[in-house]
FIKOLZA-1660 file (N, C-alpha, C; in steps of 0.1 Angstrom, whole numbers, plus 5000, padded with zeros to 4 digits):
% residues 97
   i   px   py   pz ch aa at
   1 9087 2422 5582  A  X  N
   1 9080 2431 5591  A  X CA
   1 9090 2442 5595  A  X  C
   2 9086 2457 5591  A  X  N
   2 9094 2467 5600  A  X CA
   2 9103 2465 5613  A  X  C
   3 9112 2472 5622  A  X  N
   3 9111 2472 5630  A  X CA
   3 9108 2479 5637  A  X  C
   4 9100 2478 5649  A  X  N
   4 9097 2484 5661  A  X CA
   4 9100 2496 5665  A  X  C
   5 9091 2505 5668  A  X  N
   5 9094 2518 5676  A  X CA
   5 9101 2513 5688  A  X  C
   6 9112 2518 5694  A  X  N
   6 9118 2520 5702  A  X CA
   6 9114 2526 5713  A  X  C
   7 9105 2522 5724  A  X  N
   7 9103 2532 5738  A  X CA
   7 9117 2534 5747  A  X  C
   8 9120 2543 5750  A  X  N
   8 9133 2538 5760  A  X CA
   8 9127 2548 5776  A  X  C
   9 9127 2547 5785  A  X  N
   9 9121 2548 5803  A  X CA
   9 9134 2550 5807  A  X  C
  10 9138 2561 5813  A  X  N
  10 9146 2567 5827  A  X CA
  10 9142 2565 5839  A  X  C
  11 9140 2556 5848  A  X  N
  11 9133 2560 5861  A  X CA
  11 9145 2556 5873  A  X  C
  12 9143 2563 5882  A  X  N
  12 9149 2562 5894  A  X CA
  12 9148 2546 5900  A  X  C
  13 9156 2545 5908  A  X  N
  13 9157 2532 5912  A  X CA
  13 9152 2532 5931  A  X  C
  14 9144 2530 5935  A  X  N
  14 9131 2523 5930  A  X CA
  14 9125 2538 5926  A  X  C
  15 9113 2534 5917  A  X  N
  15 9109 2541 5910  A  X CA
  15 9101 2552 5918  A  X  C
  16 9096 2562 5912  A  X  N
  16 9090 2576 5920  A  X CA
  16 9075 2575 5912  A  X  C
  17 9070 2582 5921  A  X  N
  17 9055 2585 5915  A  X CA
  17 9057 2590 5900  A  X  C
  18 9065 2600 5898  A  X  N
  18 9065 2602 5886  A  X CA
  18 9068 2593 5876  A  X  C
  19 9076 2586 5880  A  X  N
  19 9085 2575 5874  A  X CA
  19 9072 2565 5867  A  X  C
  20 9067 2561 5879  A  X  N
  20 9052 2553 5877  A  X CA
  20 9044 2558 5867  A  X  C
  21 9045 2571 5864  A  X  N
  21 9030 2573 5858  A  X CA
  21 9035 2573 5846  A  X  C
  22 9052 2578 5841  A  X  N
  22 9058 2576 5828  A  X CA
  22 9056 2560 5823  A  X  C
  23 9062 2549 5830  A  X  N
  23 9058 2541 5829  A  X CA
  23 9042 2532 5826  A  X  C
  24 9034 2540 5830  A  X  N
  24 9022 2538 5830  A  X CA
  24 9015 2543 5812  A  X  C
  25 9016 2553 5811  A  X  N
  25 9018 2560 5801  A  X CA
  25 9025 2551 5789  A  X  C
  26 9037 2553 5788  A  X  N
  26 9040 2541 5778  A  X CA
  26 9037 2527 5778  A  X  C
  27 9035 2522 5787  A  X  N
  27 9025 2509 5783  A  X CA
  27 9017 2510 5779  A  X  C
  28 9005 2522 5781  A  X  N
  28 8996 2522 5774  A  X CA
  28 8998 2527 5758  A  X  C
  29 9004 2531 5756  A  X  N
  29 9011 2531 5739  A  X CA
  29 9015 2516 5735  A  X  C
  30 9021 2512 5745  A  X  N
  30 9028 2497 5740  A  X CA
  30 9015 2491 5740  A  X  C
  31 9002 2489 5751  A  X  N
  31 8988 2480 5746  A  X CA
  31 8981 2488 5733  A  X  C
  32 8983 2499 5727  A  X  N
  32 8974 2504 5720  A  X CA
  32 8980 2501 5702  A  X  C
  33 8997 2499 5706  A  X  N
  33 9001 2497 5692  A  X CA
  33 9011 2483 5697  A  X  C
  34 9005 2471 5701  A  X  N
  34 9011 2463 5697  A  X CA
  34 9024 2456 5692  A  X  C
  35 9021 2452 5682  A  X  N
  35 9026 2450 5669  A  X CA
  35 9037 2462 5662  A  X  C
  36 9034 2479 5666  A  X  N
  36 9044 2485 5659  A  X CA
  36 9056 2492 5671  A  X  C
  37 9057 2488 5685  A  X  N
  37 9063 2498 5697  A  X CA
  37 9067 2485 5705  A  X  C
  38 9078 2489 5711  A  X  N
  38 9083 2481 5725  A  X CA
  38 9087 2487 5730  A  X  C
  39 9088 2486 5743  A  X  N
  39 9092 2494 5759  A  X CA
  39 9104 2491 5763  A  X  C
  40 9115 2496 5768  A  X  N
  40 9125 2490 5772  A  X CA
  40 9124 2503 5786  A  X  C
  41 9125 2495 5804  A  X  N
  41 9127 2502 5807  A  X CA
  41 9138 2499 5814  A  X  C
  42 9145 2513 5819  A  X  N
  42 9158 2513 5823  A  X CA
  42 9159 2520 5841  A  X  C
  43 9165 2512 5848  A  X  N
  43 9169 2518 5863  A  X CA
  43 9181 2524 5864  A  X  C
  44 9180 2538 5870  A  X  N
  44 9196 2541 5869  A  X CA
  44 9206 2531 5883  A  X  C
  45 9210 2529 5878  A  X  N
  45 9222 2526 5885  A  X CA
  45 9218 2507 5887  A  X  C
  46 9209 2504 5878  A  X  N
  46 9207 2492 5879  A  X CA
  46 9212 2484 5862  A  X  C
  47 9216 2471 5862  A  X  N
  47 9217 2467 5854  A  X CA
  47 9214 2468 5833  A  X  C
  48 9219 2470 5830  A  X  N
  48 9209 2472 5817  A  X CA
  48 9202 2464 5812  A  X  C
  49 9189 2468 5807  A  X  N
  49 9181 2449 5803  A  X CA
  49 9186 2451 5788  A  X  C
  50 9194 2460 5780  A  X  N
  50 9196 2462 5767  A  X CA
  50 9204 2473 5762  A  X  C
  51 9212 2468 5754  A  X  N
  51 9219 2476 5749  A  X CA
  51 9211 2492 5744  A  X  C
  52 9214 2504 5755  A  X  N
  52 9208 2514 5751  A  X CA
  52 9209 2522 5737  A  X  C
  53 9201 2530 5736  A  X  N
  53 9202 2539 5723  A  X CA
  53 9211 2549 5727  A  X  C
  54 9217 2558 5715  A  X  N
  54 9231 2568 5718  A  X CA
  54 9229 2579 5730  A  X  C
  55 9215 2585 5730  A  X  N
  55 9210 2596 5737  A  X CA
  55 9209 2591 5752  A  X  C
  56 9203 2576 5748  A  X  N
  56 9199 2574 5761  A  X CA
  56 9213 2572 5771  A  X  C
  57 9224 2562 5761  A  X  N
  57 9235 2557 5766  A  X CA
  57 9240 2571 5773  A  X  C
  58 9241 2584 5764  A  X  N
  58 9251 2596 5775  A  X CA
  58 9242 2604 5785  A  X  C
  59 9228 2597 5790  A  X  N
  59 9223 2601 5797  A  X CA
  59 9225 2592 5812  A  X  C
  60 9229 2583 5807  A  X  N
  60 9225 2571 5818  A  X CA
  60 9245 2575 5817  A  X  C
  61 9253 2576 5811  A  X  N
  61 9269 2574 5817  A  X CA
  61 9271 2591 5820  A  X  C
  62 9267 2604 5822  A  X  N
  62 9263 2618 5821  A  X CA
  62 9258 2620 5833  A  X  C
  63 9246 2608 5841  A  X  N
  63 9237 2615 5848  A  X CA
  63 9226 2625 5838  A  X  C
  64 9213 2616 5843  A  X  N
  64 9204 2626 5836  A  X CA
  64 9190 2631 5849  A  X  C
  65 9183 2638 5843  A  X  N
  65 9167 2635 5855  A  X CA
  65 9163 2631 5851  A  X  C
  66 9153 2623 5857  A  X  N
  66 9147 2613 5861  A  X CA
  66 9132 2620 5864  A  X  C
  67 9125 2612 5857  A  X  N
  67 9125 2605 5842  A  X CA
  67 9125 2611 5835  A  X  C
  68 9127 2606 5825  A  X  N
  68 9129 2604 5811  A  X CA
  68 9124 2595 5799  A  X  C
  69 9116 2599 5786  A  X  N
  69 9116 2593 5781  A  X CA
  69 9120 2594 5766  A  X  C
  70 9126 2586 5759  A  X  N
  70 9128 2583 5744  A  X CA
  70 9117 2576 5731  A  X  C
  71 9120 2583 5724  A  X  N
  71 9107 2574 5714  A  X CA
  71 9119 2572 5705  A  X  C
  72 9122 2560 5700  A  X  N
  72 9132 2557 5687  A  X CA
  72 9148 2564 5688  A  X  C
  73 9151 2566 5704  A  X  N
  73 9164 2575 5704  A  X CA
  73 9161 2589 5706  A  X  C
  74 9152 2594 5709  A  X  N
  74 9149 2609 5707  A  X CA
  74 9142 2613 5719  A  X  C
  75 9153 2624 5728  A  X  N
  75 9144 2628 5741  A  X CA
  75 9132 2634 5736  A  X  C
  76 9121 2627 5743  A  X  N
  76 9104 2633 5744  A  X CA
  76 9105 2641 5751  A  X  C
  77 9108 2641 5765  A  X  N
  77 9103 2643 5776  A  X CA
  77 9111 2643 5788  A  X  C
  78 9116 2653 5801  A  X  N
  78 9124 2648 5808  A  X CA
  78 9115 2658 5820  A  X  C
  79 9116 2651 5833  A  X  N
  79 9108 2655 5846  A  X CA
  79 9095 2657 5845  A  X  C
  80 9091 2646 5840  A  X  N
  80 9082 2652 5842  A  X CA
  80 9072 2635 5832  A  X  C
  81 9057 2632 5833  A  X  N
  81 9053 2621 5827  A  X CA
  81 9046 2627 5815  A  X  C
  82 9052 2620 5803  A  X  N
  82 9045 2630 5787  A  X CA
  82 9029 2626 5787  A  X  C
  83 9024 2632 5783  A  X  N
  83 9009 2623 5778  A  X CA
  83 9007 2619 5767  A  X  C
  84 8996 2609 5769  A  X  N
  84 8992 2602 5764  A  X CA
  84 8996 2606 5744  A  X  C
  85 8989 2613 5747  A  X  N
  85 8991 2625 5733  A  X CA
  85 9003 2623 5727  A  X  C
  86 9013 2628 5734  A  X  N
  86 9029 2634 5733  A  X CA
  86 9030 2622 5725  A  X  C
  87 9027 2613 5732  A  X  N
  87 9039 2599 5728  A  X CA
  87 9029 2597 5717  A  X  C
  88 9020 2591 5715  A  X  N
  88 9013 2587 5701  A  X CA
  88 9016 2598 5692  A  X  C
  89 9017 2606 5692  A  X  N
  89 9019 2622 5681  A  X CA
  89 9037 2610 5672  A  X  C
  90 9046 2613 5686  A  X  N
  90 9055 2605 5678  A  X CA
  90 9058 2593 5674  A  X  C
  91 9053 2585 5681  A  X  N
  91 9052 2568 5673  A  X CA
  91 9046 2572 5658  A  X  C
  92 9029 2576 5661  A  X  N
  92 9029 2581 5647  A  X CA
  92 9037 2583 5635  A  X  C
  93 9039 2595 5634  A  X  N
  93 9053 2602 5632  A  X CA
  93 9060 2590 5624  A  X  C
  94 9065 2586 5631  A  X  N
  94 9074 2571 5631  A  X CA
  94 9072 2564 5620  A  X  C
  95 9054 2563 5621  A  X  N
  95 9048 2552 5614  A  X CA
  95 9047 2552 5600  A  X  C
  96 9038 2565 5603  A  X  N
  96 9032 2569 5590  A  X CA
  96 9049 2571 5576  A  X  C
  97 9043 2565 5565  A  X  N
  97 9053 2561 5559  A  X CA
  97 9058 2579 5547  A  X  C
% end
């Protein structure tokens, strides 16, 4: 089996409305694709649950805004929550062989 699209989440610690809806947002990519996406999300200044991706790693040791999101290593999106759209366009992307 492949592996997994990569989600990676910037959010403020505790998280902001914006924060929330990014989050929100990529779960619903993570219920829609299962089997091909996983979410990692990340608090600044809080512990890591995972070894980050390169972009994300000089964003989080750099200081970045908040939020932020990554699909596979690759800024999507920053200040702001991508839609729905944004993020399926690139998982896609991803998928399609």
């Amino acid at each position: 089996m492949p592996e997994k699209v990569k989600l990676e989440v910037l959010v403020a610690q505790p998280p902001t409305s914006r924060c929330r809806a990014v989050i929100a947002v990529m779960e619903e990519v993570v219920r829609r694709y299962p089997d091909q996406v996983r979410l990692v999300v990340f608090e600044e200044g809080a512990p890591w649950p995972e070894q980050p991706t390169p972009a994300l790693m000089y964003a989080l040791l750099k200081g970045s805004i908040v939020p932020a999101c990554y699909v596979d290593g690759k800024l999507l999106v920053g200040a702001r929550a991508p839609t729905l759209d944004e993020v399926e366009q690139a998982v896609a992307a991803l998928l399609t062989p």
